[in-house]
TILODO-372990 format. One record per atom (N, C-alpha, C): x, y, z; residue in three letters. Coordinates in steps of 0.1 Angstrom, whole numbers, plus 5000, padded with zeros to 4 digits. Layout:
<atoms>
XYZALA...
</atoms>
This chain:
<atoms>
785826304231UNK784726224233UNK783726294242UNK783026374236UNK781926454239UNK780826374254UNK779826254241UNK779126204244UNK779326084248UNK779026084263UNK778625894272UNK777525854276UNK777225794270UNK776025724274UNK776125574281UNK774425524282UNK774425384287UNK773125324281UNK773225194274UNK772025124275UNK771825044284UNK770725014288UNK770024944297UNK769524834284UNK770024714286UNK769424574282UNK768324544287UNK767824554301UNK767324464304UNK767624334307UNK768424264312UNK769024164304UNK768824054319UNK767724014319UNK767023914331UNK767923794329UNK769023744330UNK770023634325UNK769423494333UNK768923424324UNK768123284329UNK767123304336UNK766223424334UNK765323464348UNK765723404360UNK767223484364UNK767323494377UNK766723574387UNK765523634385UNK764823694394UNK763223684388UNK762623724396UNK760823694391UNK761123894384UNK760323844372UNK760223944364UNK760024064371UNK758624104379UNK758624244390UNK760124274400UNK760424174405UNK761824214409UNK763124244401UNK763024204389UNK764224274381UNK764224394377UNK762724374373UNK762424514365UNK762624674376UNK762124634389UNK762424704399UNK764224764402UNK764624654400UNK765924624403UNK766324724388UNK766124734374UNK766824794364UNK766824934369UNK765124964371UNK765025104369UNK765625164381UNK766025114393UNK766425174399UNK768325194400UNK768925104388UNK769625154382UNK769725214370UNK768425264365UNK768825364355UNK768725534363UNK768325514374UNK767625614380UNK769125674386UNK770225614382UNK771425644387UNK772425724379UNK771825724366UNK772525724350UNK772925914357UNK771726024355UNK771726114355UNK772826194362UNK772326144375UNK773026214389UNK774826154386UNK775026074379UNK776426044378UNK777026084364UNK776426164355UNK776826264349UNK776426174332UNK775926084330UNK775926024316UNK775026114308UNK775226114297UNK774626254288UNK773526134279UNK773626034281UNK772525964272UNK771725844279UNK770425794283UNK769925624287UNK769625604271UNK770125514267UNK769825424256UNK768825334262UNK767725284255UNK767225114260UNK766725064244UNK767324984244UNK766424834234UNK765324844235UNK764824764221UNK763824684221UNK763824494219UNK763624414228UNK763124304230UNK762424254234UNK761624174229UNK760224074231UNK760023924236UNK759323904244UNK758623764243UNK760023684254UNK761323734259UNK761823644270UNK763023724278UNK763323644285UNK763823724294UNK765023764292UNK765823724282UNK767223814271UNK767223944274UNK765823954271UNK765624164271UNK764424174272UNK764124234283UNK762624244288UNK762324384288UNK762424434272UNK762524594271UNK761324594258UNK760124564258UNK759224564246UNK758924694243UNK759124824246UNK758524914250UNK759324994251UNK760225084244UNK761525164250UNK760525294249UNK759525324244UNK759025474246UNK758325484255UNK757525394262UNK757025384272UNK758225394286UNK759225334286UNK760425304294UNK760825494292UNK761125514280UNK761925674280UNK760925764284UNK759525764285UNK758225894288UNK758325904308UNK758525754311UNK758525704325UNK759825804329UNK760925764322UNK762225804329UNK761925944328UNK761126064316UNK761026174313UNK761226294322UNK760326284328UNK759926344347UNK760426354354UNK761626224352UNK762326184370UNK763926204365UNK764226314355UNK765426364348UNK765126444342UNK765926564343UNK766026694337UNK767226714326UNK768026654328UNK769326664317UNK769526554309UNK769726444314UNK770226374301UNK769226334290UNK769426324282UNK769226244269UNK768226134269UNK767526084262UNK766726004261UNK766425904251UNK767125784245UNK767325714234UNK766825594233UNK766425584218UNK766225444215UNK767225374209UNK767125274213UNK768625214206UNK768525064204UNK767824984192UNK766825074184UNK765825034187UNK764525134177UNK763625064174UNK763624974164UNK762924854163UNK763024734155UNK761824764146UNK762924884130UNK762024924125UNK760724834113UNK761424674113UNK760524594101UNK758824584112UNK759224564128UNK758224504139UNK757124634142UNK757424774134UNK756124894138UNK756024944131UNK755025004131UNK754025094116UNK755025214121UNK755825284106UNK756425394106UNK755625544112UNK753925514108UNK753325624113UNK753625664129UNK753225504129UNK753125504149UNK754825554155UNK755325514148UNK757325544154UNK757425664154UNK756925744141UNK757025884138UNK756225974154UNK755225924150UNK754325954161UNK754926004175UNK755725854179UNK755625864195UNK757025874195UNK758125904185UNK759126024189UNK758926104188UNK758126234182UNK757626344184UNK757026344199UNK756726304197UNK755626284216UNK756526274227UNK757526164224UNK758826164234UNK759726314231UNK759826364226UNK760526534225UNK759826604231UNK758626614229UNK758126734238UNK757726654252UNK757426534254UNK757426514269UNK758626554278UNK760026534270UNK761426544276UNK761626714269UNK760826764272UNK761426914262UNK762826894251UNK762426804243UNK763626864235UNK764526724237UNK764426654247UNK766126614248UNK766026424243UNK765226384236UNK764626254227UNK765826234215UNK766126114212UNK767226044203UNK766525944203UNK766625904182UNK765925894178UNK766825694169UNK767025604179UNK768325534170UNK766925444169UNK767425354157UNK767025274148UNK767625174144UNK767124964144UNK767824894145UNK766924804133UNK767524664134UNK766924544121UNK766224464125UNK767224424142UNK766624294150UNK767024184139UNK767824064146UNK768223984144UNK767723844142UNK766723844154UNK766623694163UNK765223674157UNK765723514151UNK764523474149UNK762923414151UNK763123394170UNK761823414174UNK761123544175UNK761923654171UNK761223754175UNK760123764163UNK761123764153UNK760623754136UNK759023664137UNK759223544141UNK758123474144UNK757123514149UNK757123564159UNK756323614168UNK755823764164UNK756523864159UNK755523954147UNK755023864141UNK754823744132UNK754623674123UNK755023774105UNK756423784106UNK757023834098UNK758323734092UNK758423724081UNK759923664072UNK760623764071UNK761823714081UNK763323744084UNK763823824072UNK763523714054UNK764023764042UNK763523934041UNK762023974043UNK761724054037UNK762124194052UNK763324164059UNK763824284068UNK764124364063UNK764924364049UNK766224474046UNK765024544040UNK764624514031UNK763424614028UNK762424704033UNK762024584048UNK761224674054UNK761724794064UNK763024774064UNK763724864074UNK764224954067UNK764624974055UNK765125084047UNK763825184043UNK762525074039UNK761825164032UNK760925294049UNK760825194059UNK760725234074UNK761425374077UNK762625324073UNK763825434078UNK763525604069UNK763325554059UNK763225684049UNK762225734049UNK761025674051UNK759425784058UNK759825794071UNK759825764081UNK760525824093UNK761325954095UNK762625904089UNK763126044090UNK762826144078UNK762126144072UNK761526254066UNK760526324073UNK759626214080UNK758426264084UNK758526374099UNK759826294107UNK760226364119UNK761026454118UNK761226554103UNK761326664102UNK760326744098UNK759626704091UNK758426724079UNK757026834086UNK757326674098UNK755426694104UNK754526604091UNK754726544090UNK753926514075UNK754426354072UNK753826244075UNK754526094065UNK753526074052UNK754626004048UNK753725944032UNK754725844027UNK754225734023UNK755125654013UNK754425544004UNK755325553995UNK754125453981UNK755025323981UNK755525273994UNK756325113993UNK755625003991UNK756624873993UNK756424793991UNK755224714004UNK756024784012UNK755324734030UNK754624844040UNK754724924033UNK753925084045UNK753725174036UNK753025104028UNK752325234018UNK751125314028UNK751325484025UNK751225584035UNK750625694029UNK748825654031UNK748625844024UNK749025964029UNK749426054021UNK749826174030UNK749226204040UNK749626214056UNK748926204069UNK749826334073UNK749626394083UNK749926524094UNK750426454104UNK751426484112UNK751226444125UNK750926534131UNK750526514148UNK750126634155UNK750226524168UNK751226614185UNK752026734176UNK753126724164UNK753326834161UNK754026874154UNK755826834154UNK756926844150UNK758326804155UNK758526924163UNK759026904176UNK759427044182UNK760627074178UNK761727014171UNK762527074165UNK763226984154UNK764227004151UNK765126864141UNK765426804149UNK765726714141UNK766426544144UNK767626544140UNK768426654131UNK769526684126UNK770426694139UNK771326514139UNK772326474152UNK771526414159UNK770526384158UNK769826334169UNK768926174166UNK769626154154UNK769325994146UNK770425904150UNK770425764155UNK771425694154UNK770625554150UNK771625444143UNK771625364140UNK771825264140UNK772225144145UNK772424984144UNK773324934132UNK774124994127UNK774324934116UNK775924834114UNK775624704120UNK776824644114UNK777124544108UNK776024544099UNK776324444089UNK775924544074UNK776824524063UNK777624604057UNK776424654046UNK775524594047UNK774124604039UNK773124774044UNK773424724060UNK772524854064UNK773024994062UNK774725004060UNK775625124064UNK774825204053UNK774525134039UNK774125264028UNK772925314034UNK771725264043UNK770625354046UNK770725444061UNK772025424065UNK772425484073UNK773225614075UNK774125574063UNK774625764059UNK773625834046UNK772525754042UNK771725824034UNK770625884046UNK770425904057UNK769225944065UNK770426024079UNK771326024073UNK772226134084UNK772326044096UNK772525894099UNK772425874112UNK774025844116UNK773925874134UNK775425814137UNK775425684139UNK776425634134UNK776625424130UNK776725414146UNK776325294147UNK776125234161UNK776725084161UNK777825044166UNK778424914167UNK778324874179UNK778024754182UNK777824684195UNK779624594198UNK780024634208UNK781424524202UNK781124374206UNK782024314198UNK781624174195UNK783024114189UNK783624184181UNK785024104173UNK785824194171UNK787424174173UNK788724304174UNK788224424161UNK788524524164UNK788024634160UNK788824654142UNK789724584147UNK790424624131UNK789324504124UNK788824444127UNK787924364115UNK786524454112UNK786424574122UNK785224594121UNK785324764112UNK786624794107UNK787324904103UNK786424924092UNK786524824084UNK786024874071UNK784624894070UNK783824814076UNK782324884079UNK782825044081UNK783025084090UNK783225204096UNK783825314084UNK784725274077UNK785125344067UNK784125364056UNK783725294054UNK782425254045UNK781525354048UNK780925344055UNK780125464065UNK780425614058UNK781925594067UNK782125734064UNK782225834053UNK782425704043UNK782525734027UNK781625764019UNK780425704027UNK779325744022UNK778325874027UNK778625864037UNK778026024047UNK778526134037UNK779426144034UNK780126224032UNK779826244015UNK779626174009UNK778826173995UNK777226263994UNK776626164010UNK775226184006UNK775026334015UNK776026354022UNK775826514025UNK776726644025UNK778126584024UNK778826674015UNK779426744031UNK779526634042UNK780626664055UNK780726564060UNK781626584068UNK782126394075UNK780826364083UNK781526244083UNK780226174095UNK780526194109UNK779426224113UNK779926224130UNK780426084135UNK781326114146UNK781726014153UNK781125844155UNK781625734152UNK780625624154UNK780325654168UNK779725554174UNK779025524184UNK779625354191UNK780425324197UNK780925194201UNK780025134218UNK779225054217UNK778424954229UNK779224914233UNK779424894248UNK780324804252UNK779724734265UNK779524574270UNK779624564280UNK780524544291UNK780524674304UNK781624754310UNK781524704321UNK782724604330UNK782924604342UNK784324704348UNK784024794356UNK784724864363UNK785424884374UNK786224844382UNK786724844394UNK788024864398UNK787924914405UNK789724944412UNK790624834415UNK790324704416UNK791024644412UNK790924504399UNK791924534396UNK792324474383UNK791824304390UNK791824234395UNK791924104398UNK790424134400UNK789824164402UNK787924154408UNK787524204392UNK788124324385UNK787324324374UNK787924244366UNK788624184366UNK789424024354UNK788623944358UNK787823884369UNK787223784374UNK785923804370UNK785423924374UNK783623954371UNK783423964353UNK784724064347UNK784424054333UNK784323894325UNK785523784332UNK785423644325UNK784223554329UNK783123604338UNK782323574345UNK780923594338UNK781123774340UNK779623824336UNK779523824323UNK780723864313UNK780823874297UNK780523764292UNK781423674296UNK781623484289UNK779823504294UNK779323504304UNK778023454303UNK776723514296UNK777123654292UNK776223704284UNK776523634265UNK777723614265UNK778023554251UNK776923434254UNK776723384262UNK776123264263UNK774523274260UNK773923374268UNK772923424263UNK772423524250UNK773423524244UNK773223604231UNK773323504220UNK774423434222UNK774023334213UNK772923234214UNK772423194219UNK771323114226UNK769823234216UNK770223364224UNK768423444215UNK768523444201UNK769823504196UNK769723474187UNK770223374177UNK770523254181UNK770823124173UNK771123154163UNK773023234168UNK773723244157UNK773923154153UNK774122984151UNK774722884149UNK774022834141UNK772622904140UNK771622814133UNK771522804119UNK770922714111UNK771122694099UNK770022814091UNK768822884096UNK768522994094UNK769723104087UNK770823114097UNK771423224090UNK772123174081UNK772523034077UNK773923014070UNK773023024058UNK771622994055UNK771122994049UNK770223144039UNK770623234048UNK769523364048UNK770823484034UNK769823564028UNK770623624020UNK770223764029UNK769223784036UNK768923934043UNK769923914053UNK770523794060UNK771823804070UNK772423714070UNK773023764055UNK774323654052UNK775423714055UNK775423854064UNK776723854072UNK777423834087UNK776023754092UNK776223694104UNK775923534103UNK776423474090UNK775823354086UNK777223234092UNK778823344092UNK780223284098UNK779723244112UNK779123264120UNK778923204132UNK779623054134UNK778223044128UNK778822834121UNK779922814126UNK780622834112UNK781922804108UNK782922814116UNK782922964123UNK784022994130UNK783922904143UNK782622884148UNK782422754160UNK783222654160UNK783122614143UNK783522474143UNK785022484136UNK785522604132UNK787022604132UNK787522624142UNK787222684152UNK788022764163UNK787322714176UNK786422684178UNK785622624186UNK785022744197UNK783922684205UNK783422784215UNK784422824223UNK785122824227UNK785622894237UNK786522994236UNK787022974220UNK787823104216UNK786923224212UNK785523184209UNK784923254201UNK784223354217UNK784323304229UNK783623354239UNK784823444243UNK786123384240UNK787523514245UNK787623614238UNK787123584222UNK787723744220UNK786223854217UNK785023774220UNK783823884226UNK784323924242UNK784723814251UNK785023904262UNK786124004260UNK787823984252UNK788024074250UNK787624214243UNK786624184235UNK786424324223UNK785924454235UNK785424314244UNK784224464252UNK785724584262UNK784624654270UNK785324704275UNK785624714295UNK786424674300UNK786524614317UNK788224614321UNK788324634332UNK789324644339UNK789124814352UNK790324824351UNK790824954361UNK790125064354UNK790125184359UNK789825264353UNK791225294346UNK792125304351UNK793425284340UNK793225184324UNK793025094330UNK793324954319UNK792025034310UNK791125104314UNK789925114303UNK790525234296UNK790925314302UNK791425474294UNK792225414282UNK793225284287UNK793825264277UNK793225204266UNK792225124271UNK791225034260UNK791225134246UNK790525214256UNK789925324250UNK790725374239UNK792125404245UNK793025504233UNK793525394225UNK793825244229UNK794025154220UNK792825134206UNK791725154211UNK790725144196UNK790825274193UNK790525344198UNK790525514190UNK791925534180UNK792925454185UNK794125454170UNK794025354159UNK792725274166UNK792525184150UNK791525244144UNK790225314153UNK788725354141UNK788725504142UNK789925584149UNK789425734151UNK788525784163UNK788125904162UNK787325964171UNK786125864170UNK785325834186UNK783925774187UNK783525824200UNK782125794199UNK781425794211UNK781125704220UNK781425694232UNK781125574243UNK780025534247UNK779525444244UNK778225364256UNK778725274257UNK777625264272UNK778525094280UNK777325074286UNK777624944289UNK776324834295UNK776524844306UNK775924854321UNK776924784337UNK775724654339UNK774824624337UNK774024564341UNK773324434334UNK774024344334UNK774124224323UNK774224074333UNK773723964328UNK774223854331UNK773823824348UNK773423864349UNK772623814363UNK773423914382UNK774224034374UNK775224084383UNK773824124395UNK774324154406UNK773924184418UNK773724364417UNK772724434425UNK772224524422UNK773524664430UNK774524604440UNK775624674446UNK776624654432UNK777024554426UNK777724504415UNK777824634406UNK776724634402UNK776324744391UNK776424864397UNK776024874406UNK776325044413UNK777825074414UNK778124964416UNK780224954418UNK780625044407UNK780124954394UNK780924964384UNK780525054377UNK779525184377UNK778925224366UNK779825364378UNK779225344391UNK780125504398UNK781025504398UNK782225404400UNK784025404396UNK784025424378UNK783225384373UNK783725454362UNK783525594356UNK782225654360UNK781625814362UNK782525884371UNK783125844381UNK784625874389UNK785225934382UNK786025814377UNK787225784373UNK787925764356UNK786825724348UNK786925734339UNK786025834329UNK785225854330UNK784625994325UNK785526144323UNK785626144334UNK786426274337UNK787126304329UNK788226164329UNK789026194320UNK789326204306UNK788226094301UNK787726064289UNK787426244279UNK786826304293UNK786326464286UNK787726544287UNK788426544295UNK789726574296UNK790426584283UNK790726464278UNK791026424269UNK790626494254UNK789426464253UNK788726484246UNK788526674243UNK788326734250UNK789026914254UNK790126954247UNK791226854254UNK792826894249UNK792826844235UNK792426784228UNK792426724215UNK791626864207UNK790626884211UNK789826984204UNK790927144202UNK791627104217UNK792427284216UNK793627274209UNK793927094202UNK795527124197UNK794727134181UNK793027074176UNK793327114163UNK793127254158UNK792527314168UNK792327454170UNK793127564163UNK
</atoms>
């Protein structure tokens, strides 16, 4: 496991703070990411409430550019139906050479239906606009050059300037888990990106899927997925059992709430008729089982209990890459410093450790 990253949500939980104070309050936890060794900041894109108060992840990544020399710089994603592909193309090129070089390039569908509203866009016509999005993009941010004769961003042949300062080759990631997006995802070379949410063995076959197809459309395996997780970390087991049933259960709370999984929108939708079970599973199993095994899927405990998390999913989906959330659900600004430096400690280290000795036995 090479690569650790972190996204930053944003994630103002009930506006518990006046918006200039949280926002003060994020960046001065992301400003932590570097010095504690993370090789990636992911940030989202969300609009219009306080769920995720991230409208702007290239403006957020140009800010961070300056005030970090090594790590990584990511979107994760852009909400490609909600921007003109020219403008996307554009201002990741712009983001690489502001960061010399070190810009990641992930790409997402967006779910939630006020957001949809508020572009004043139909939800139905996403899968389209995000595929046909995806495929002048990454052409163009190798190219220097977009064009496309679609349905929704028809594109005379234009230049960009500048220019790409290098490939994008490894440097695309994706959103993809619902089983519709995986084909535009190993056809544009990107690494799959799963947010956890439900036990991993149900999420296998996506993942396999993936792989099956990478490997068609380029003729070598796919890189490593990419697994989200939100991470409470602490030395003791009884404080992080308490904070994870606390801060997780409460972020399920506000996830389902933005995006109104429950709602008759999806049971009804054919562009996301694979998050349409919400419903049902509510009303078989009821809320509170459905809030235990999101707080189990993620990842919290000791730095022990997480290593094992860890090697417990890696024997159901294989080699992946880590990112983790610390800052979620209305946690306290020491909270998050706790848990993001006991785990850059304690569990990183080892994670590469690991990850070394594996490389020198296939060797």
């Amino acid at each position: 496991m090479e690569t650790i990253s972190c996204v930053t949500f944003s994630n103002n939980y009930k506006n518990h703070l006046a918006d200039a104070e949280f926002l003060k309050k994020e960046l001065a936890i992301n400003k932590l990411m570097e010095p504690l060794g993370f090789d990636i900041i992911f940030a989202v894109e969300h609009h219009f409430s306080g769920y995720s108060m991230s409208p702007d992840q290239f403006q957020f990544l140009s800010y961070m550019a300056p005030l970090t020399n090594r790590i990584k710089l990511g979107t994760l994603g852009v909400i490609l139906p909600w921007n003109d592909p020219l403008r996307v193309a554009e201002r990741i090129i712009m983001l690489d050479h502001l960061s010399d070089g070190r810009a990641i390039f992930g790409m997402a569908r967006g779910l939630a239906k006020r957001e949809y509203v508020g572009f004043r866009q139909n939800m139905e016509d996403s899968r389209e606009r995000f595929d046909e999005a995806a495929r002048m993009i990454c052409k163009a941010i190798e190219d220097g050059v977009i064009e496309g004769n679609g349905k929704f961003f028809p594109q005379p042949r234009t230049p960009l300037r500048p220019l790409p300062l290098k490939s994008f080759a490894g440097r695309k990631y994706m959103v993809a888990m619902s089983p519709d997006t995986v084909p535009i995802c190993a056809e544009v070379g990107a690494v799959q990106c799963l947010f956890a949410f439900k036990p991993w063995p149900e999420v296998l076959p996506t993942i396999e899927r993936h792989r099956y197809l990478h490997e068609n459309f380029h003729h070598q395996a796919a890189p490593p997925v990419l697994t989200a997780d939100l991470c409470v970390c602490d030395l003791s087991a009884d404080r992080a059992y308490e904070m994870a049933h606390n801060y997780v259960a409460k972020y399920f709370d506000s996830f389902a709430e933005h995006y109104e999984i429950f709602g008759e929108h999806l049971t009804d939708s054919k562009s996301y008729a694979h998050y349409s079970g919400a419903r049902g599973a509510k009303e078989a199993i009821g809320i509170d089982a459905m809030v235990k095994t999101f707080v189990d899927s993620n990842i919290w405990g000791t730095p022990r209990q997480i290593l094992e998390k860890y090697e417990e999913r890696r024997a159901i989906i294989g080699d992946f890459q880590a990112s983790v959330t610390f800052s979620f659900s209305g946690m306290a600004f020491d909270e998050v410093k706790n848990s993001m430096t006991t785990y850059a400690t304690h569990v990183m280290p080892e994670l590469r450790r690991r990850s070394a000795d594996s490389k020198k036995r296939a060797a």
